[in-house]
C-alpha positions in Angstrom: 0.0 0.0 0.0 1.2 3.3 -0.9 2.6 5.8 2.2 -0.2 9.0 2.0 1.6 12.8 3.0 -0.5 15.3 3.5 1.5 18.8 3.2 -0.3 21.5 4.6 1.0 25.6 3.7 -0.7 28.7 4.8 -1.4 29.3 1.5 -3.2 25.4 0.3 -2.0 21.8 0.4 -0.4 19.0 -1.1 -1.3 15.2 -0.8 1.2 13.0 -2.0 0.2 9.0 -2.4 2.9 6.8 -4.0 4.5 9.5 -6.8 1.1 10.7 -7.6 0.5 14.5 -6.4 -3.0 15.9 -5.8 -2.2 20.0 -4.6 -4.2 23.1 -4.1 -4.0 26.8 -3.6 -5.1 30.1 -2.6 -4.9 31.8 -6.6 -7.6 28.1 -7.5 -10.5 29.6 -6.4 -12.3 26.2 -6.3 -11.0 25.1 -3.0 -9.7 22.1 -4.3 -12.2 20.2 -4.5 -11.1 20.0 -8.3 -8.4 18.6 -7.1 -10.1 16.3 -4.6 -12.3 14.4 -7.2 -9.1 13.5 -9.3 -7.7 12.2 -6.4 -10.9 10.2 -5.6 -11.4 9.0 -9.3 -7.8 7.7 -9.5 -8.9 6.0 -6.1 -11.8 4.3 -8.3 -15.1 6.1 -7.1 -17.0 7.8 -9.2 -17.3 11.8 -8.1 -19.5 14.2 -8.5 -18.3 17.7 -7.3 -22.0 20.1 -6.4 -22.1 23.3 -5.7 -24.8 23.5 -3.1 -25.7 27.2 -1.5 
């Protein structure tokens, strides 16, 4: 099983699984959940990402 690192900066993150990186930041104005459902797709579940207000 691959070692997860989660990187955290004041400014967004970085998670790290195997060689694969999934990142975000403060200039993505989509707080990374763009980011979130790649991660989550290369897991194998499907994603749907909602805005909900």
């Amino acid at each position: 099983m691959d070692k997860v690192k989660i990187e955290v900066m004041a400014d967004g993150w970085t998670i790290w699984i195997g060689n694969r990186r999934y990142q975000w930041d403060h200039n993505e104005p989509d707080l990374g959940t763009k980011a979130l459902a790649v991660l989550f797709t290369d897991l194998g579940h499907e994603v749907a990402v909602e805005e909900v207000c």
